[in-house]
N, C-alpha and C positions, 0 to 999 in steps of 0.2 A: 257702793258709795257709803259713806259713812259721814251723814249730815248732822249729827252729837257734836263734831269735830268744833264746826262754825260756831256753836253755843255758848264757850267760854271765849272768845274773840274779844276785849274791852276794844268799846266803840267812844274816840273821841266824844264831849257833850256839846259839840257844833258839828253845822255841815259848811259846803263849799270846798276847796279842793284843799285839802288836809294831810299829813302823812300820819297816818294812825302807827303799826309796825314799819312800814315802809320796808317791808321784805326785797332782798334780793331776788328778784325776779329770775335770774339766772341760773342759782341756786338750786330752784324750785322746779326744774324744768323736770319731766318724764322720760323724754327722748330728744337727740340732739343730731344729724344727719346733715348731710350735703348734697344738693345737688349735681355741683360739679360745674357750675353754671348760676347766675341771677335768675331769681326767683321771681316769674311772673303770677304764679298761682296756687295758692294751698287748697287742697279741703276735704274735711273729715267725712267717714260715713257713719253712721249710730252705732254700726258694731264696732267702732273703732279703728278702720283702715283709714288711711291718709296717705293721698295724691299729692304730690308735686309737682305742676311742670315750668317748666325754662323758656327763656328770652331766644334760645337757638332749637326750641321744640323737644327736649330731653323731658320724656316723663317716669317717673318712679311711682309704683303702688309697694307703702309698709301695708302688715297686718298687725293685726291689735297687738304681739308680741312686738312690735319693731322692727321685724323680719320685712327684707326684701322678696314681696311674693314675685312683681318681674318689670321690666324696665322694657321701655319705647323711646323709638327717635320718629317725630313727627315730622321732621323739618322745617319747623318756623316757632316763632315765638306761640305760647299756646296761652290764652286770654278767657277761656272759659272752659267749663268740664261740665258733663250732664251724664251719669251710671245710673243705673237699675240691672237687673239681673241679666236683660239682653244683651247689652253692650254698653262701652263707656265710648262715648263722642265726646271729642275735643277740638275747639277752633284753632286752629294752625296756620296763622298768616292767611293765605287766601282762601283755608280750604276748612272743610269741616273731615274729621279724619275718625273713625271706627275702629273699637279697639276690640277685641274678646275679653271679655274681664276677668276672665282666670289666667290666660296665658300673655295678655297685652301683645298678640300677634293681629295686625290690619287686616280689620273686612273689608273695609271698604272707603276711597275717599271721595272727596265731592267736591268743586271747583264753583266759590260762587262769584258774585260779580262785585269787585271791591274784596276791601277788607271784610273779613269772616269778624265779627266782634262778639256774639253770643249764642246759647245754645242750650235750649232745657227740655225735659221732657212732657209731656201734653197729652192727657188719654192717649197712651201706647202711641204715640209719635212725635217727630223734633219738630219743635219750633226751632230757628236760627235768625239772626237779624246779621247784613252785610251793609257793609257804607263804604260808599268813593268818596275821596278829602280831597277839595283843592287847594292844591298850596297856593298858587297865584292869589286865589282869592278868599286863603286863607278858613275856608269853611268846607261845611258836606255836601254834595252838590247831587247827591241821590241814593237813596238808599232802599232796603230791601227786607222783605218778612217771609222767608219762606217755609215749607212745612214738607216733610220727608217721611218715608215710614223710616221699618227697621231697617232696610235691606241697603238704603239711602236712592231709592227712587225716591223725585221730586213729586208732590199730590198738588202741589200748587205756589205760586209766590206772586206774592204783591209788590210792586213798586213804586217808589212814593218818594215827593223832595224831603221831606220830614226826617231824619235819624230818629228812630224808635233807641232811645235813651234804657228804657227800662220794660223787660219784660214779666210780666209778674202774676203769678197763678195765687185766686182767690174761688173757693169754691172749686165749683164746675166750669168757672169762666177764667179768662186769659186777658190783661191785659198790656197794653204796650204805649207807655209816656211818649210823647209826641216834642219835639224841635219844632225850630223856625223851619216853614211860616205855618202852618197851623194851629201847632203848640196842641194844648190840651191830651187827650187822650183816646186809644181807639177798643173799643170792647172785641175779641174775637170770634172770631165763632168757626163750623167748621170750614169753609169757602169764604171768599173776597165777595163782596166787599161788606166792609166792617163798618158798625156804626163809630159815629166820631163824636166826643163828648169835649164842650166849651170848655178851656178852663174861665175861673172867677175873673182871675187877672190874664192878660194877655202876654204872657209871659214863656219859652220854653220852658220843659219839664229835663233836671240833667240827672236824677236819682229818683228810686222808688224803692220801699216795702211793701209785703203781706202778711198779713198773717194776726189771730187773735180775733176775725172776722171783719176782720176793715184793712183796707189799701191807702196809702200815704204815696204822692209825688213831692217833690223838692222843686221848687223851680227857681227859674236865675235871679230873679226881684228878691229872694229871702222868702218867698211862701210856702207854706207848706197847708198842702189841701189835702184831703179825703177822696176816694172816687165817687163820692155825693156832691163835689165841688163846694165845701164849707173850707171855710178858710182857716184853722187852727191858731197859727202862727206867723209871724212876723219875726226873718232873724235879720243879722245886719248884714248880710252876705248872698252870693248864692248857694244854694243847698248841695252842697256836692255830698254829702254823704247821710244816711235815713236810716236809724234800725227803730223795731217795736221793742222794747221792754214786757217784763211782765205786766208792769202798769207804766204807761205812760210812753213814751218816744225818743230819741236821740237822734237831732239834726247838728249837723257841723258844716261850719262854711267855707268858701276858700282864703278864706282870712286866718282862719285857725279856730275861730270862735264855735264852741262846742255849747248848745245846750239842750239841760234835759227839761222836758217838762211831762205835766199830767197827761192825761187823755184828752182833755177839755184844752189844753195848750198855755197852762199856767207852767210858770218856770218854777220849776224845783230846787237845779242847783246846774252852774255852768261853770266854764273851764277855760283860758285862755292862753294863744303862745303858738309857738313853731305853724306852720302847715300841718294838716290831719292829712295823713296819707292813708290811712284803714281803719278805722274802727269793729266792733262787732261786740255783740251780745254774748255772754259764754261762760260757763261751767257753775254749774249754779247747784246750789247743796242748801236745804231746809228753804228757810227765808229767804237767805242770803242771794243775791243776784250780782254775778259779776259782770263790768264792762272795761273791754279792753280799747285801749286808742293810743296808735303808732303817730306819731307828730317827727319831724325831721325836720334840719336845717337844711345848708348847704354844705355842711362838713359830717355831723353828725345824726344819729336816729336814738329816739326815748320811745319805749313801748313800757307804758303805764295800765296798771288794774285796777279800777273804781270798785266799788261799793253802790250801785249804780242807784241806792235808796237814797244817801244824803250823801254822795261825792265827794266821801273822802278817800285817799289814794293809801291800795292795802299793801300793794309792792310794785317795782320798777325794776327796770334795766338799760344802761345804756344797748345800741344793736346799731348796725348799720340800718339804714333806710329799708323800713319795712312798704310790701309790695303789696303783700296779702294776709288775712285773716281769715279761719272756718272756723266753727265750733259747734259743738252739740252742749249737752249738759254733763257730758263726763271727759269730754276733749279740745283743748282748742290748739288750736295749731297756727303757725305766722311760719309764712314765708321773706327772706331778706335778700337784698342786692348782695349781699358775698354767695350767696348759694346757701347758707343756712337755713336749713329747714328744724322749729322748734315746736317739742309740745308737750305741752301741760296736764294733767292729769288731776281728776278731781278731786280723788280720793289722796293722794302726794301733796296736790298744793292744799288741800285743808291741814293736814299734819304739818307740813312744814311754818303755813303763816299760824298757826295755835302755839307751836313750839316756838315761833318770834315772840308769840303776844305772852308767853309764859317766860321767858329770856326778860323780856324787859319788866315782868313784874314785881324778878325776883333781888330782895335785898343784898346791896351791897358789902360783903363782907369784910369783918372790921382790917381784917391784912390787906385787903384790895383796897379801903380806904384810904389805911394810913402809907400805904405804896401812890395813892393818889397825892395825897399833902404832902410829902415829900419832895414828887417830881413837881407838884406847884410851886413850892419854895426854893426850889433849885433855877426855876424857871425865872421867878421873882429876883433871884439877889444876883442875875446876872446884867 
C-alpha cells in the first residue's frame, strides 16, 4: 500500500455530498470478471482472494492474481459464505452446502427447515440461521439457529417464531437480533437456551454490526441501539443497512436516507436518493477512510465512493443494480445483476483518484484556451 498517494488529494473546503475529483469509478477498477449469472454475493479474504456466488448457485474463488483457483455448482441461489482454512460453507436455497477450499469439490451438505439464509463461523463451528416465509400471510412464521461442527453433524438447533435478522460475533460472545414478536436480542452461548435481552423500543431488529468493541442493531422505528440497549440514534426510516466506521457509524434506510454520525450519534454528514441496496466500509489508505453505497432505481444502479470523514463523493460509476459489497483495507469487491463481478485495489485506486486530483489542477494551456474561445464564438453566432 502506498498511503503518501492520499496526501496530495485537494479536499473541497465543505462537507455534505460533494464531487471533489469525481473519478471514474470504472476506470479505476483492479479486476473485472463475470459470473455467468446475477450476482447474489461477493467477498473478499485479507490475502486477497474473492468469492462470488449466483442467484442459480454458480460459485467462483479468484486468487489475489485474478486467477481462477476453481469453480462450484451449488444448486440454488447462495446468500451467505463463511471460509477459514477448514472449509468454505455456503447457504444454497435450502441447504447449507461444504466446500474444500483449495479444490471447491463438496464435503458435505445439510438440509435445514426453510430457507437456509445465514452462516458464520463461531469457536471452530457454524452457526446458521433458516426461516419459513408465509406468503399468505405475508411474513416468517418460524425460524431457526442451528450450530454444526466441521464434518456438518448437527450439536444442536433452536427454534423460535423470531427471524434472527442478524448474527454477529463480539468478543468471545455471539449475537443474534431478534424479529416480531420478541424483538430485541438473544446472547449465545454454547447450548439453548439463550438469554433474551429487551430492546429500549419495542421494535424488530432488521440489521446489525460489530466490531471496534461494541455491537449496533438497526431496528424498524429508525433506532439504532448498542447491545447495552442505549439508544444512539433516531433516523427517519427503518434501518436496513448498519456499518462501524473508524469513528463513528453508517445507518441507511429504506427510504434511501443515508447517515453518518459520531460514536455518541451526532450526525456528521448525510446523503439522500435512489434505494441503498449495499453499502460497506472499504480500502482505506493513511487517514483517509473510504465508504462505498450502491443506491438503484427501477431502470438503473450508481455505486458511489465517500470520503466517509466529511462526505464528499471522490468517484462514481453508473453499474446495473448492485447485490453485494466485501472489502478489506486493500480490496473491495461489488457484485451486480448482470453477473459482473468488480474490484478495486488500494494501491490503483489511490494512483488513479491522485492522478484525477493532479489532471484537474493542472493549467489550461494557452492553445487549449483559445481552441476553447473559438468553439464558444462559433457556438454564439449561430
Amino acid at each position: 500500500m502506498e498511503p503518501h498517494l492520499f496526501q496530495s488529494i485537494k479536499r473541497p473546503p465543505y462537507g455534505g455530498e460533494l464531487l471533489a475529483s469525481n473519478m471514474d469509478l470504472r476506470g479505476a477498477t483492479w479486476m473485472v470478471r463475470s459470473l455467468g449469472e446475477s450476482v447474489s454475493m461477493v467477498h473478499v479474504m485479507e490475502n486477497g482472494d474473492v468469492f462470488a456466488g449466483g442467484w442459480d448457485g454458480h460459485l467462483i474463488r479468484w486468487d489475489e492474481e485474478g486467477n481462477v483457483r476453481w469453480t462450484a455448482q451449488t444448486g440454488n441461489r447462495i446468500s451467505a459464505l463463511a471460509v477459514n482454512e477448514q472449509a468454505v460453507v455456503v447457504t444454497s436455497g435450502l441447504h447449507l452446502v461444504a466446500l474444500d477450499p483449495g479444490t471447491g469439490e463438496q464435503r458435505w451438505k445439510v438440509a435445514l427447515e426453510g430457507s437456509a439464509d445465514d452462516v458464520r463461523w463461531w469457536n471452530d463451528a457454524l452457526l446458521a440461521v433458516s426461516s419459513v416465509y408465509d406468503i399468505e400471510h405475508n411474513d416468517f412464521i418460524e425460524s431457526a439457529l442451528w450450530k454444526f461442527d466441521v464434518d456438518g453433524e448437527c450439536l444442536w438447533v433452536e427454534r423460535m417464531d423470531e427471524r434472527p435478522w442478524s448474527v454477529l460475533e463480539l468478543g468471545d460472545e455471539c449475537y443474534a437480533g431478534l424479529g416480531r414478536p420478541r424483538c430485541g436480542w438473544l446472547t449465545l452461548s454454547d447450548e439453548p437456551p439463550f438469554e433474551h435481552h429487551l430492546p429500549p423500543t419495542s421494535y424488530p431488529v432488521m440489521s446489525g454490526v460489530s466490531g471496534r468493541e461494541r455491537l449496533l442493531f438497526g431496528q424498524t422505528d429508525g433506532s439504532v441501539v448498542d447491545h447495552k440497549s442505549t439508544v444512539l440514534s433516531t433516523e427517519s426510516g427503518a434501518v436496513e443497512h448498519l456499518n462501524l466506521l473508524s469513528q463513528g457509524f453508517a445507518a441507511s434506510t429504506d427510504e434511501g436516507h443515508l447517515a453518518v454520525r459520531s460514536d455518541e450519534g451526532k450526525l456528521r454528514w448525510e446523503s439522500k436518493g435512489d434505494p441503498i441496496t449495499a453499502q460497506h466500509r472499504g480500502l482505506i489508505a493513511d487517514e483517509t477512510n473510504l465508504f462505498w453505497v450502491a443506491r438503484a432505481s427501477e431502470v438503473t444502479g450508481q455505486l458511489s465512493v465517500y470520503d466517509s470523514g466529511d462526505g464528499s463523493i471522490l468517484a462514481s460509476t453508473a453499474l446495473s443494480r448492485v447485490r453485494s459489497i466485501s472489502s478489506t483495507e486493500t480490496r473491495t469487491a461489488v457484485g451486480c445483476d448482470d453477473g459482473e463481478v468488480l474490484v478495486w485495489d488500494s494501491t490503483l485506486f489511490a494512483r488513479r483518484l491522485n492522478q484525477e486530483s493532479t489532471s484537474n489542477d493542472e493549467p489550461v494551456s494557452d492553445r487549449k484556451a483559445a481552441l476553447q474561445a473559438k468553439l464558444l464564438a462559433l457556438r454564439q453566432s449561430k
